[in-house]
KOLVEXZA-61081 format. One line per field, with one value per residue: residue number from 1; x, y, z of N, C-alpha, C in turn. Coordinates in steps of 0.2 Angstrom, whole numbers, plus 5000, padded with zeros to 4 digits. Each point is the difference from the previous one (the first is absolute). Layout:
N
num: (NUM:...) $
n_xx: (X:...) $
n_yy: (Y:...) $
n_zz: (Z:...) $
ca_xx: (X:...) $
ca_yy: (Y:...) $
ca_zz: (Z:...) $
c_xx: (X:...) $
c_yy: (Y:...) $
c_zz: (Z:...) $
//
This chain:
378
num: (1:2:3:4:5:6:7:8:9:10:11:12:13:14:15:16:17:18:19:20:21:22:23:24:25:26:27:28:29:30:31:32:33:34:35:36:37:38:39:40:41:42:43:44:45:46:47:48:49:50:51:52:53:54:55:56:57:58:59:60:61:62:63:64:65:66:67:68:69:70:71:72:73:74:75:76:77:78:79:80:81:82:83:84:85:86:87:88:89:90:91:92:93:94:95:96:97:98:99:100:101:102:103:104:105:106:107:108:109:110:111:112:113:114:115:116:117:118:119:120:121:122:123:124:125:126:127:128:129:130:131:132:133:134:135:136:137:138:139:140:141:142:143:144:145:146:147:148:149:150:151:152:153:154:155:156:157:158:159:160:161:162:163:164:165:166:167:168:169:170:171:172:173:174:175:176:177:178:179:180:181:182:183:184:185:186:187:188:189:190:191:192:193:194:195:196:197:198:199:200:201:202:203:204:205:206:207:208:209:210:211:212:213:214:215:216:217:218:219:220:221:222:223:224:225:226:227:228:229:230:231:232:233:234:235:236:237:238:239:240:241:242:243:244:245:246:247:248:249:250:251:252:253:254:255:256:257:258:259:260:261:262:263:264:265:266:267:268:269:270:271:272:273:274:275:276:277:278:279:280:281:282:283:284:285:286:287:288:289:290:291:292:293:294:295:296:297:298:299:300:301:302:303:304:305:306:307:308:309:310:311:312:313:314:315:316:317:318:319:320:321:322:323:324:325:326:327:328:329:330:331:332:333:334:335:336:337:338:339:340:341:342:343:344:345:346:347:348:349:350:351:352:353:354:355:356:357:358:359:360:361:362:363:364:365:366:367:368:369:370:371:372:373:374:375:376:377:378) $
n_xx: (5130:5007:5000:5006:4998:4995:5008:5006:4996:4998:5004:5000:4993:5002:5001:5003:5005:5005:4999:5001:5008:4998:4997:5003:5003:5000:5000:5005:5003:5000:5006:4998:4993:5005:5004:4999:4998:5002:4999:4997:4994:5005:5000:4995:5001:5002:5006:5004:5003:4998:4995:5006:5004:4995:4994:5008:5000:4994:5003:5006:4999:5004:4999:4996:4998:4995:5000:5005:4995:4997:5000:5001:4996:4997:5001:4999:4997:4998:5002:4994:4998:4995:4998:4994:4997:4997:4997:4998:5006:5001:5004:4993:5005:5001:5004:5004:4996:5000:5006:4994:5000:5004:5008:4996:5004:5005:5003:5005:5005:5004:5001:4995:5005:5005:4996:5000:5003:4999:4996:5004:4993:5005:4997:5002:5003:5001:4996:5002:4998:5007:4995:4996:5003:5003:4991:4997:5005:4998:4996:5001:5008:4996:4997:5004:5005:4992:5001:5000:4998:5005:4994:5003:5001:5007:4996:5006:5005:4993:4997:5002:4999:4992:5003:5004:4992:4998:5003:5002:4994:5000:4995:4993:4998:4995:5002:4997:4998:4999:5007:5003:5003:4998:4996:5004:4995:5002:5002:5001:4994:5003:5006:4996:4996:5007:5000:4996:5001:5008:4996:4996:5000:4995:5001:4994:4995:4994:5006:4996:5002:5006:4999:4995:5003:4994:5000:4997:5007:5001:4991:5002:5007:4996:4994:5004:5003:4994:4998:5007:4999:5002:5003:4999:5005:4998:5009:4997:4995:5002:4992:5005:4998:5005:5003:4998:5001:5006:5001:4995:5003:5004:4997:5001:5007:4999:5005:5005:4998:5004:5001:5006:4998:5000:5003:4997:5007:5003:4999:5006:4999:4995:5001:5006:5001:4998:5005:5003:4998:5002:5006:5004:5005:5004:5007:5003:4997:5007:5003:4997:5003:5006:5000:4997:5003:5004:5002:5003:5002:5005:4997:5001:5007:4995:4999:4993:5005:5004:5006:4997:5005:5006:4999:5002:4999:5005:5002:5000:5002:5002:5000:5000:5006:5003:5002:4992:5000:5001:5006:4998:5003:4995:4995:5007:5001:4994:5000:5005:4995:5002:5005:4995:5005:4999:4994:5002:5004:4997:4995:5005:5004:4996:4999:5006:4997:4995:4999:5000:4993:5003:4996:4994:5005:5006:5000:4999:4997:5006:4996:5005:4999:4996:5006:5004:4996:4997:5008:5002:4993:5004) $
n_yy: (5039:4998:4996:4999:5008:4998:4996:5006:5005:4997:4999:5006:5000:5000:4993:5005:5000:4997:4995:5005:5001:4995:5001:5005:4992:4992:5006:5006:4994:5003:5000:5003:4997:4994:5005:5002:4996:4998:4995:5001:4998:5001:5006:4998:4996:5008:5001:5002:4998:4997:4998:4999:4998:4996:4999:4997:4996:4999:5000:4995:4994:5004:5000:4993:4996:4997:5006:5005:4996:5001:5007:5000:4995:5002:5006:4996:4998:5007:5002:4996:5006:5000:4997:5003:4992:5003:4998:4998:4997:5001:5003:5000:4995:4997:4995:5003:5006:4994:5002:4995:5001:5000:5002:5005:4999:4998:4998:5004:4996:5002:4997:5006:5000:4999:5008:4999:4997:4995:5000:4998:4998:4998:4996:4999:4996:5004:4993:5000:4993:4996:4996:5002:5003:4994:4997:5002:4998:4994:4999:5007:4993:4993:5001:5003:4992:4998:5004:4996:5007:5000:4999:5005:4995:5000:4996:4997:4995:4998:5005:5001:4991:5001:5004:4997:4995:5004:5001:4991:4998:5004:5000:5004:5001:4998:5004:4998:5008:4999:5000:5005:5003:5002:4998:4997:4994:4996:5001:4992:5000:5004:4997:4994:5004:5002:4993:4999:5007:4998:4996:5003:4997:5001:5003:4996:5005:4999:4999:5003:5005:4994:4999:4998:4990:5000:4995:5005:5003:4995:5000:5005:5001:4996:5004:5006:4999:4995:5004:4997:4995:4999:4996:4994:4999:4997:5000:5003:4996:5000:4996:5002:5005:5006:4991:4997:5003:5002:4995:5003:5003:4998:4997:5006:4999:4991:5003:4998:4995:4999:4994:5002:4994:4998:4998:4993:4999:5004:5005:5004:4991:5003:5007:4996:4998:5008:5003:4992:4998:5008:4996:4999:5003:4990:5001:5000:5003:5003:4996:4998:5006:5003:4994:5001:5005:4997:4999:5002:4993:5000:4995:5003:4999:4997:5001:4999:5003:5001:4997:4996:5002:4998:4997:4998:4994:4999:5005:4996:4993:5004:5003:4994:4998:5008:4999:4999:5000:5002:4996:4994:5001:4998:5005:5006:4999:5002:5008:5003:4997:5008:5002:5003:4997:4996:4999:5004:4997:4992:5002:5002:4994:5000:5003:5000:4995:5002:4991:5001:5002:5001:4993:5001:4997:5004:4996:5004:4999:5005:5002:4998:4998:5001:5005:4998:5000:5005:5005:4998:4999:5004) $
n_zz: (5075:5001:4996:5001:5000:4998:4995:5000:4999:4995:4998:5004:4997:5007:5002:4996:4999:4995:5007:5008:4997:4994:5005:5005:4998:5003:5006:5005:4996:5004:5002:4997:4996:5000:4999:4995:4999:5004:5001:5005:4997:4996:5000:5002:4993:4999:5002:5008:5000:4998:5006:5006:4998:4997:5005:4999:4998:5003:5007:5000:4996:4996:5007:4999:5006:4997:4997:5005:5004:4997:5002:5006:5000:4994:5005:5006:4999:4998:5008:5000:4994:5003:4994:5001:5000:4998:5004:4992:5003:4995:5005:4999:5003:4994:4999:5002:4994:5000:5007:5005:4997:4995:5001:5002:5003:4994:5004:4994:5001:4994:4995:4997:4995:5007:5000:4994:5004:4997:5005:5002:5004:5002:5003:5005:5004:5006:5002:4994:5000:5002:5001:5005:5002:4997:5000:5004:5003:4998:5003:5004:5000:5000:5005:5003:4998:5002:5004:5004:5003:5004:5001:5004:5009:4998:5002:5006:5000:4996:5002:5006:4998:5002:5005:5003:5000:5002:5004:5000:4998:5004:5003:5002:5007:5003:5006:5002:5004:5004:4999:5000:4995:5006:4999:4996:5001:5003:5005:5000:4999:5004:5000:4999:5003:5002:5002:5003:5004:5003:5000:5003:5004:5002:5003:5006:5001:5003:5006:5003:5000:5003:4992:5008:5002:4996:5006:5002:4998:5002:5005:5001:5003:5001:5003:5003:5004:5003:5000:5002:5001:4994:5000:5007:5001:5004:5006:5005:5004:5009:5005:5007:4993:4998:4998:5008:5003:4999:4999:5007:5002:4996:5004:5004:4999:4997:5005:4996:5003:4999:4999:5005:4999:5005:5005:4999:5000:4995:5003:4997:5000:5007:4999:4998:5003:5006:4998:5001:5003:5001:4997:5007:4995:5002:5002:4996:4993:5000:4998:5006:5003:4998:5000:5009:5003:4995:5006:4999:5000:4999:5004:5005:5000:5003:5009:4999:4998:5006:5000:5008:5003:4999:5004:5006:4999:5007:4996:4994:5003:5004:4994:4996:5005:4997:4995:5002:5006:5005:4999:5006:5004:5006:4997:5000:5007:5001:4997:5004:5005:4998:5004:5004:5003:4998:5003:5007:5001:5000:5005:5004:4996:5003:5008:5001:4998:5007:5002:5007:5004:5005:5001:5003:5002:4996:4994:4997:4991:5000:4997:5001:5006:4999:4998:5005:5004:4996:4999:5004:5001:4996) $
ca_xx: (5003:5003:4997:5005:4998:4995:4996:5004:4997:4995:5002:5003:4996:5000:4996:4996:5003:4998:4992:4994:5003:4997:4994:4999:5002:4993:4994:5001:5002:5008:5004:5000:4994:4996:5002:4995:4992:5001:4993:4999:4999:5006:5006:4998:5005:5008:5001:4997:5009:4997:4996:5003:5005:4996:4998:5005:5001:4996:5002:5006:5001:5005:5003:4999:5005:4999:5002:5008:5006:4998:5005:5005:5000:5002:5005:5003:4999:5005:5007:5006:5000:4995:4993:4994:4995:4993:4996:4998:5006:5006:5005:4998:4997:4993:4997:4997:4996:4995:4995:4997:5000:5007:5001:5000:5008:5007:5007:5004:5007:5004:4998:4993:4999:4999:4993:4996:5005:4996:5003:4999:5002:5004:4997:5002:5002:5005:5005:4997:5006:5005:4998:4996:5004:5004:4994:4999:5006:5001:4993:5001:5002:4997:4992:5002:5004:4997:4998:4995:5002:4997:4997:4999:4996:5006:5001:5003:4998:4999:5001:5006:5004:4997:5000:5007:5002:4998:5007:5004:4997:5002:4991:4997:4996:4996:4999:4994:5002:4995:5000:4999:5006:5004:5002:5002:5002:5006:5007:5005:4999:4999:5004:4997:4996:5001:5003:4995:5001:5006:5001:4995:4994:4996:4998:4993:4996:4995:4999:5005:5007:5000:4994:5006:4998:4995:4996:4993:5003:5002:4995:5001:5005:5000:4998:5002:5007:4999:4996:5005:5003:4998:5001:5005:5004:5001:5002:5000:4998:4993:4995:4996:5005:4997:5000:4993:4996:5000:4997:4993:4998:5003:4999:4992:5000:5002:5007:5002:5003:5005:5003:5004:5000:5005:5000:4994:5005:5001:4996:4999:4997:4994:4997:4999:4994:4993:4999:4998:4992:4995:4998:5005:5004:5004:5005:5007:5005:4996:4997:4992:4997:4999:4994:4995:5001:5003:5009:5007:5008:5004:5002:5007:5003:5000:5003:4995:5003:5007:5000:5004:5004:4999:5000:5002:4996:4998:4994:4992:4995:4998:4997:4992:4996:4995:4993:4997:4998:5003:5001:5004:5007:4997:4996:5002:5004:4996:5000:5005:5005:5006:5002:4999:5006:5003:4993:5002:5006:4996:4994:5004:5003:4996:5000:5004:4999:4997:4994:4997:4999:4996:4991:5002:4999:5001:5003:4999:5003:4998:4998:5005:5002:4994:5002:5003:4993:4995:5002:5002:4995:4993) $
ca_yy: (4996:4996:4993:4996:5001:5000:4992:4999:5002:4993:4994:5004:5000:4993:4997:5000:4994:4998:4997:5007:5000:4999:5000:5008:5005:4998:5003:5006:5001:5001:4999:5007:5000:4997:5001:5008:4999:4995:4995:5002:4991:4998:5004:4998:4995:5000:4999:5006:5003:5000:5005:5007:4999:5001:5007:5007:5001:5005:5007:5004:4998:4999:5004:4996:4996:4994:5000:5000:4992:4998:5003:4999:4995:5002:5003:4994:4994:5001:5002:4992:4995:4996:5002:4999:4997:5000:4995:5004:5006:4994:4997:4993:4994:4999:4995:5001:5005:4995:4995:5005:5008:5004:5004:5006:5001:4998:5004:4998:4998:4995:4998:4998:4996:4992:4998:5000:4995:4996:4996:4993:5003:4995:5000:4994:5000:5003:4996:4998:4997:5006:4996:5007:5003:4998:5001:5011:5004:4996:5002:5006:5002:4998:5004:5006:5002:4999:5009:5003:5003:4999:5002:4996:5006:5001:4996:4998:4995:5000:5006:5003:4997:5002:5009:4998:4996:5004:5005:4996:5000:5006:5001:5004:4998:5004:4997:5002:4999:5001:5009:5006:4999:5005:4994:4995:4994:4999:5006:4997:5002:5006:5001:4999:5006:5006:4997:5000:5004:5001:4995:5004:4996:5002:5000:5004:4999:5006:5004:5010:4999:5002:4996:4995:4998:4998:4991:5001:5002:4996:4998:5006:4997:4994:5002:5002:4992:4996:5006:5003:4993:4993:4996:4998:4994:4995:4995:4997:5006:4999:5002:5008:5005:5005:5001:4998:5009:5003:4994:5000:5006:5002:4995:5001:5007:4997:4998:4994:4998:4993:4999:4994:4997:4998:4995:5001:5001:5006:5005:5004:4999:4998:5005:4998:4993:5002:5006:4997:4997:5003:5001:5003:4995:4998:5002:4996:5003:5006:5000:4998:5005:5005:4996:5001:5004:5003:5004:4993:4999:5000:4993:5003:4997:4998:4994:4996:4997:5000:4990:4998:4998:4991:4997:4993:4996:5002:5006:5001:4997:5004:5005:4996:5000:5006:5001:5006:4998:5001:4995:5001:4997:4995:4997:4996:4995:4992:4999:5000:4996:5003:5001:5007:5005:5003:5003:5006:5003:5004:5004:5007:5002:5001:5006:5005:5002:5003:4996:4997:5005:5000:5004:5002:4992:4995:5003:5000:5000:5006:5001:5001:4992:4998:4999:4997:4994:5000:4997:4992:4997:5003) $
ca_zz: (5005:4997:5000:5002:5007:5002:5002:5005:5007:5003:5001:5004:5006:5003:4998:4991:4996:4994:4997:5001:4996:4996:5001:4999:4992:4994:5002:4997:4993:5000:5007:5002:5002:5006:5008:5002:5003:5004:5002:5007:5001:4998:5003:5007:5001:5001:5006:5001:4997:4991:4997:5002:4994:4995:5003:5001:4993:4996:5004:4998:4994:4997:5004:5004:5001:4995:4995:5001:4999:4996:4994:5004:4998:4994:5001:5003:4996:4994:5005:5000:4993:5000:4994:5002:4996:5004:4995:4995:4995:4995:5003:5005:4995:4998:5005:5009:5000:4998:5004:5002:5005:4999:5003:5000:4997:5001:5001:4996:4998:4996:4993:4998:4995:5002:5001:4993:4997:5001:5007:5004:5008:5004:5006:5006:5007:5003:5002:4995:4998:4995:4995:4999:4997:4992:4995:4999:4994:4994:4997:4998:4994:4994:4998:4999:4994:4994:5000:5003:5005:5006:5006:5006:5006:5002:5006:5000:4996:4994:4996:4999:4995:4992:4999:4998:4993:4995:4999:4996:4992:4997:5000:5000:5005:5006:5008:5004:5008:5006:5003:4996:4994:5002:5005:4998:5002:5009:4999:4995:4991:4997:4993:4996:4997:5000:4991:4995:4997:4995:4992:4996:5005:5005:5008:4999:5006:5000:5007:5001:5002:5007:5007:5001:4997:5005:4996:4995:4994:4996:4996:4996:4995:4997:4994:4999:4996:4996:4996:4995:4996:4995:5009:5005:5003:5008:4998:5005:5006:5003:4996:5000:5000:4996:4991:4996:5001:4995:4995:5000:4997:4994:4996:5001:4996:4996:4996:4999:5006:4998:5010:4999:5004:5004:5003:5004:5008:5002:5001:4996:4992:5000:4997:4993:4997:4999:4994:4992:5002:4998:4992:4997:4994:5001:4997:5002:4999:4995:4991:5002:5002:4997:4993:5000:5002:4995:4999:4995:5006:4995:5002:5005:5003:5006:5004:4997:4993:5000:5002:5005:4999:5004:5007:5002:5000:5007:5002:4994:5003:5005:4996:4998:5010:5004:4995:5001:5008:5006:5006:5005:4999:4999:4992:4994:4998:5000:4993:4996:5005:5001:5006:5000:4998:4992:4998:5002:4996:4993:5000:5001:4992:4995:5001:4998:4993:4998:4999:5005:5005:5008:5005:5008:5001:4994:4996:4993:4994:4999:4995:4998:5002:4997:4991:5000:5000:4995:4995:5001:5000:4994) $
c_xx: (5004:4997:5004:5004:4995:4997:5005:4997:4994:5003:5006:4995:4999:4992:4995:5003:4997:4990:4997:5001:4996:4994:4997:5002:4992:4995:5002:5005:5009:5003:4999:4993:4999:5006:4997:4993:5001:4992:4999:5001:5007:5004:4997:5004:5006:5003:4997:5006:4999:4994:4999:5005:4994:4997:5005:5000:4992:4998:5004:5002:5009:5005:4999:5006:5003:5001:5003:5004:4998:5007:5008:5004:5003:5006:5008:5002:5006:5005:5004:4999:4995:4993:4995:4996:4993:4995:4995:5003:5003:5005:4999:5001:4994:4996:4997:4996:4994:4996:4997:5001:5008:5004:4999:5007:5004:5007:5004:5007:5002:4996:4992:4998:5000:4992:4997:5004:4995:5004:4996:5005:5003:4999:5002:4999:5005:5007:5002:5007:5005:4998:4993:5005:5004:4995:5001:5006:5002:4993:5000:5003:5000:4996:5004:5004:4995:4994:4994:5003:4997:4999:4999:5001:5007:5002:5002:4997:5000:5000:5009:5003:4997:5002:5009:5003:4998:5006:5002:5000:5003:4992:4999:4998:4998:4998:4992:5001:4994:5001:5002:5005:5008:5004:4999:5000:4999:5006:5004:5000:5001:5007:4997:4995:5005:5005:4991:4998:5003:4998:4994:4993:4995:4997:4994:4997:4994:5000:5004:5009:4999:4996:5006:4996:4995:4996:4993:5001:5001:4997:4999:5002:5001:4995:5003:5005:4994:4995:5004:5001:4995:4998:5003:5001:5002:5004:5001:4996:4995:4995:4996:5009:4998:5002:4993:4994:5002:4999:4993:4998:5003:4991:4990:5000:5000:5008:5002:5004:5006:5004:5004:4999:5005:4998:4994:5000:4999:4995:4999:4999:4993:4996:5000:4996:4993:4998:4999:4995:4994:5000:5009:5004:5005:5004:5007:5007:4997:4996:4994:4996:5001:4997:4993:4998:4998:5007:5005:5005:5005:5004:5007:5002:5000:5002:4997:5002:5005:5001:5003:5009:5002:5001:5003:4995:4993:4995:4998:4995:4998:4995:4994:4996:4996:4994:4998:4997:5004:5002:5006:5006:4998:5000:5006:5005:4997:4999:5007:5007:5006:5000:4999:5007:5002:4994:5002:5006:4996:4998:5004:5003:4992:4997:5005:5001:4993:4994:4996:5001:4998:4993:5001:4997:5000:5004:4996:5005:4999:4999:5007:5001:4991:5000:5006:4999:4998:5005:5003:4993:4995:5005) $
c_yy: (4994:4994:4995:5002:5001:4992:4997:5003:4995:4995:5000:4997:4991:4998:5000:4994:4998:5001:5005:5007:5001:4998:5007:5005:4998:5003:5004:5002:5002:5002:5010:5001:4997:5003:5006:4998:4992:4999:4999:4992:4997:5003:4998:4992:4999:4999:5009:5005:5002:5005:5008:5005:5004:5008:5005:5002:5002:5008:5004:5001:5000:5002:4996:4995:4996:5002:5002:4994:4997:5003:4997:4993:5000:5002:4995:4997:5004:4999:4993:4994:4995:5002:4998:4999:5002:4995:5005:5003:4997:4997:4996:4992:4998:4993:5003:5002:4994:4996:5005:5007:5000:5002:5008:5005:4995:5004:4995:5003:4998:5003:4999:4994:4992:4996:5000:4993:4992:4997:4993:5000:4992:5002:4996:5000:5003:4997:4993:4993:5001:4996:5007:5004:5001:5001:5007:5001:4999:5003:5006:5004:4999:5006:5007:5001:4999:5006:5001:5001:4994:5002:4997:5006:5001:4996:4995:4991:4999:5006:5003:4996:5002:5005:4998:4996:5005:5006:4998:5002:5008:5002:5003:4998:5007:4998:5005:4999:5000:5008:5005:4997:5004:4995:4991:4997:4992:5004:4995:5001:5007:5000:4996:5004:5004:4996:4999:5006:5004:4995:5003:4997:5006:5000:5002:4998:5005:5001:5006:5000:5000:4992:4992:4994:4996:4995:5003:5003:4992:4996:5005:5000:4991:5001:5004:4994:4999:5006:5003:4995:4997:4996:5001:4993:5000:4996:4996:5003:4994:5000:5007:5003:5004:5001:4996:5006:4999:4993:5000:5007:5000:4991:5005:5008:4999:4999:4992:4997:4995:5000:4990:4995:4995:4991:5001:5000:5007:5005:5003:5001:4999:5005:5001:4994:5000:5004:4997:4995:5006:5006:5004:4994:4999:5003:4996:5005:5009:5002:4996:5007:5002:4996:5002:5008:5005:5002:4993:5002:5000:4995:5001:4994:4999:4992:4996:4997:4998:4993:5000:5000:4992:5000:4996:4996:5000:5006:5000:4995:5004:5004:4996:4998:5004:5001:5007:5001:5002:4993:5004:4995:4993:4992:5000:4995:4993:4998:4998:4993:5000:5002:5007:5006:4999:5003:5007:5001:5003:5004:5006:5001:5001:5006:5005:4998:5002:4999:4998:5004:4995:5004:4996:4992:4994:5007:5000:5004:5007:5004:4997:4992:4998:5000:4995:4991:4999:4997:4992:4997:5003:4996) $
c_zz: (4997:5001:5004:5009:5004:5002:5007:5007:5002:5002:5007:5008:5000:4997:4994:4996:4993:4997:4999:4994:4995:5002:4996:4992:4995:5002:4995:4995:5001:5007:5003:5003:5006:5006:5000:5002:5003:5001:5007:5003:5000:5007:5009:5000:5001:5008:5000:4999:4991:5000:5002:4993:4995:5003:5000:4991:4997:5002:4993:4994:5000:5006:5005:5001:4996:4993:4999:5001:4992:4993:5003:4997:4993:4999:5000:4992:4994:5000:5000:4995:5000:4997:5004:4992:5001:4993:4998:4994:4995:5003:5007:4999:4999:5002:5008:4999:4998:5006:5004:5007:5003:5005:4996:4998:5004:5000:5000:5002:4994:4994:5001:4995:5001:5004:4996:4996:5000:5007:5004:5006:5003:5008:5005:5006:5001:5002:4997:4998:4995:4991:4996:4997:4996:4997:5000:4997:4994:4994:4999:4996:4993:4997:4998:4995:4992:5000:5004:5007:5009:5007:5006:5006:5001:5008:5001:4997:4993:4998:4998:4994:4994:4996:4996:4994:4993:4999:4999:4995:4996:4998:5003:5008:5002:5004:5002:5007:5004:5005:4995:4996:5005:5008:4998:5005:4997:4997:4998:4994:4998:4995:4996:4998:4994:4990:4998:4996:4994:4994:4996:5002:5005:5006:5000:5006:4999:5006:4998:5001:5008:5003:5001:4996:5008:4997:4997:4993:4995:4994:4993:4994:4997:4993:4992:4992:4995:4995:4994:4994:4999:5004:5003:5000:5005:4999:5008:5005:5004:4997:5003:5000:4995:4995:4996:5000:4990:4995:4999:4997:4993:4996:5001:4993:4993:4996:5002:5008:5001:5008:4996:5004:5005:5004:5006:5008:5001:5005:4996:4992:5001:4998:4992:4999:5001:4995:4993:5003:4999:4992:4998:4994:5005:4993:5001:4997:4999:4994:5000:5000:4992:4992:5001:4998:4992:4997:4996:5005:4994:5003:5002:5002:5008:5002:4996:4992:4999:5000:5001:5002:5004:5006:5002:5000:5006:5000:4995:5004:5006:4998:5000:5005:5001:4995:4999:5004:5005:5003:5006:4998:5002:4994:4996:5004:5000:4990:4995:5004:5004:5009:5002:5001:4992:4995:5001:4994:4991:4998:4999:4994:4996:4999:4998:4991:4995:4997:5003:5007:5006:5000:5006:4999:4993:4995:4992:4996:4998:4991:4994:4999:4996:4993:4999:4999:4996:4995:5000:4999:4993:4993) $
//
């Protein structure tokens, strides 16, 4: 009996999953034994639908229902260019193959080889400031153009930049889905799916083909991200969302956890500042990660090097107003003495050039406008 279709008709009956999975192999040693002799105690925990499915399959064996969905699937799968990984095998990653109790198989879109690549998974909010988002895109491409692959959930916000700054880079990423590889989501990101693939990057999931994406999949696949990587980097996120799922789990699996930290105004800079209160590395740049990591940056030319170009006098003092905080228009004109219509006029030359963002009741310095600070004050 095939080893890799027999872990597909397990993992077929509802309510077995990963853990019950590897429960049944450190009994019975391999994926064939334990569907041929299922454990009763076990199979009364299944739903009744799973343990109807299995009674057909010991009636019928290869003619059963489940083990024709079983070949069916494989079937599927060659038809739409998509490798089934099954753990065990050399072409399993090897990092994933380290935490505990694994996905059983991976299915594959794209390039094998970008999961054997050292990775670091870039993590955030979905709804993430345009300040969140220069970091993930900046950093990803750091990390990408000094060779290590990035990973991430292909979701909208930080993800979608992390997965970008990396095709910037002309690098390697991997997107991890919570539904099958056949069904791409959020459907905005599916041309971005469809260039991570063209650049020679990876599409991945352990859900079947078909399958939709559902909020009990996601805890899933965060494992999955962080199982793959070196580490993870957090570059923005509430204190309940499911990039800290993946920061906790990447720090209970022992890989490296790094998270940027942000303004104590912020919301979204509070789930980083728990991740480094409970042993994650503050980070400022990339070449913080990949020092620690092992990797060499080849010291790229980024925003973070560049010097400043000049200003008008009115908006470098503006600039030193905003600091590194969020003021309201309020504060800076009590700061800078000035009259709130030419405060506004400011604010907007500063925005369209690209230094400073609207939050919901003031303004701050966008990754861009903080190197620019940095360099008239260092």
């Amino acid at each position: 009996m095939d080893a890799l279709t027999a872990t597909l008709a397990l993992l077929r009956l509802e309510g077995l999953g990963p853990a019950r999975y590897w429960q049944l192999l450190e009994h019975f040693g391999d994926a064939a034994a334990g569907l041929q002799s299922f454990p009763e105690p076990l199979l009364r925990k299944l739903p009744e639908r799973a343990q109807s499915r299995w009674l057909d399959f010991e009636r019928r064996g290869h003619r059963s229902e489940l083990w024709q969905w079983a070949e069916a699937e494989r079937a599927r799968c060659a038809d739409a260019g998509v490798r089934l990984l099954h753990a065990g095998t050399d072409d399993y990653p090897e990092l994933l193959a380290q935490i505990s109790r694994p996905p059983p198989v991976l299915y594959l879109r794209g390039r094998a080889e970008a999961l054997h690549l050292p990775q670091i998974a870039v993590v955030g909010a979905r709804r993430a400031s345009r300040a969140g988002l220069e970091n993930a895109r900046a950093f990803a491409a750091d990390l990408a153009g000094a060779g290590f692959a990035i990973t991430s959930g292909l979701a909208l916000g930080v993800d979608a930049a992390a997965h970008r700054g990396a095709l910037q880079a002309d690098g390697a990423t991997v997107a991890v889905l919570g539904s099958g590889v056949d069904r791409l989501y959020p459907r905005r990101n599916v041309a971005l799916a469809e260039e991570i693939l063209t650049a020679g990057g990876a599409v991945v999931s352990e859900m079947p083909l078909g399958a939709s994406a559902e909020a009990a999949n996601f805890p899933r696949r965060n494992r999955i991200i962080s199982g793959l990587s070196l580490g993870v980097l957090l570059v923005e996120a509430a204190l309940r969302s499911g990039s800290l799922i993946t920061a906790r789990l990447a720090l209970e699996e022992n890989r490296e956890v790094f998270a940027i930290p942000g303004s104590i105004h912020n919301p979204l800079a509070r789930g980083c500042h728990r991740v480094i209160k409970q042993g994650a590395a503050l980070v400022e740049t990339s070449a913080d990660i990949a020092e620690q990591l092992g990797g060499l940056l080849s010291v790229p030319q980024t925003a973070a090097s560049a010097a400043p170009a000049p200003l008008p006098e009115g908006q470098r003092t503006l600039i030193a107003a905003l600091g590194g905080d969020p003021r309201s228009i309020e504060q800076l004109a009590a700061e800078t003495g000035r009259d709130t219509g030419e405060l506004m006029a400011a604010l907007l030359q500063l925005e369209l050039a690209g230094l400073a963002e609207t939050l919901p009741g003031g303004y701050q310095l966008t990754p861009a406008g903080a190197v620019y600070l940095q360099g008239e004050t260092g």
